[in-house]
C-alpha positions, 0 to 999 in steps of 0.5 A, a space after each residue: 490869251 495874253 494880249 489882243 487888241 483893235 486898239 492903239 499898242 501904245 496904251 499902257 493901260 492894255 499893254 503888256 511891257 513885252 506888247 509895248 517893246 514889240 509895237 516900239 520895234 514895229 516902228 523900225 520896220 514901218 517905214 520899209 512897209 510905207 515907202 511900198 504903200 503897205 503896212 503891218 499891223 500888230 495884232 496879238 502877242 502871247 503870254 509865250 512870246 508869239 507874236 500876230 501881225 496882219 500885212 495891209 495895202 500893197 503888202 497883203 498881196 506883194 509876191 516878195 512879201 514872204 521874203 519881206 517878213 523873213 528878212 525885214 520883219 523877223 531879224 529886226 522884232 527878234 534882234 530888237 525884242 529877244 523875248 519873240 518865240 515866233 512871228 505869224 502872218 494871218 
């Protein structure tokens, strides 16, 4: 495992350059999830460029959020950080 973490994805001391480019990224598609009451959360981000976020709030259980994360979530992270082998929801 390359990178997993509770804590803050912005502490260089834990981060890996491509965990901190991913966590930079997430900001872009923050703002989308909040103004829906929800929320992504970066949870890991593998040595092989995968990449493990968990949906909160109104996110985890919205019926469109699987469209959400394909168009909201996975163009933006893979248009902004190129390195993203794959997204996974848990």
């Amino acid at each position: 495992m390359f990178f997993k973490r509770k804590r803050n994805p912005t502490d260089e001391i834990l981060a890996s350059p491509l965990e901190l480019r991913v966590a930079d990224a997430l900001i872009e598609v923050q703002a989308y999830a909040k103004s829906h009451g929800g929320g992504i959360t970066l949870l890991e981000v593998t040595e092989h460029g995968e990449v493990i976020i968990r949906l909160k709030g109104t996110c985890s259980f919205c019926p469109i959020s699987k469209i959400t994360i394909q168009k909201g979530v996975v163009e933006v992270l893979k248009e902004i950080v190129p390195e993203i082998t794959k997204i996974t929801v848990k």
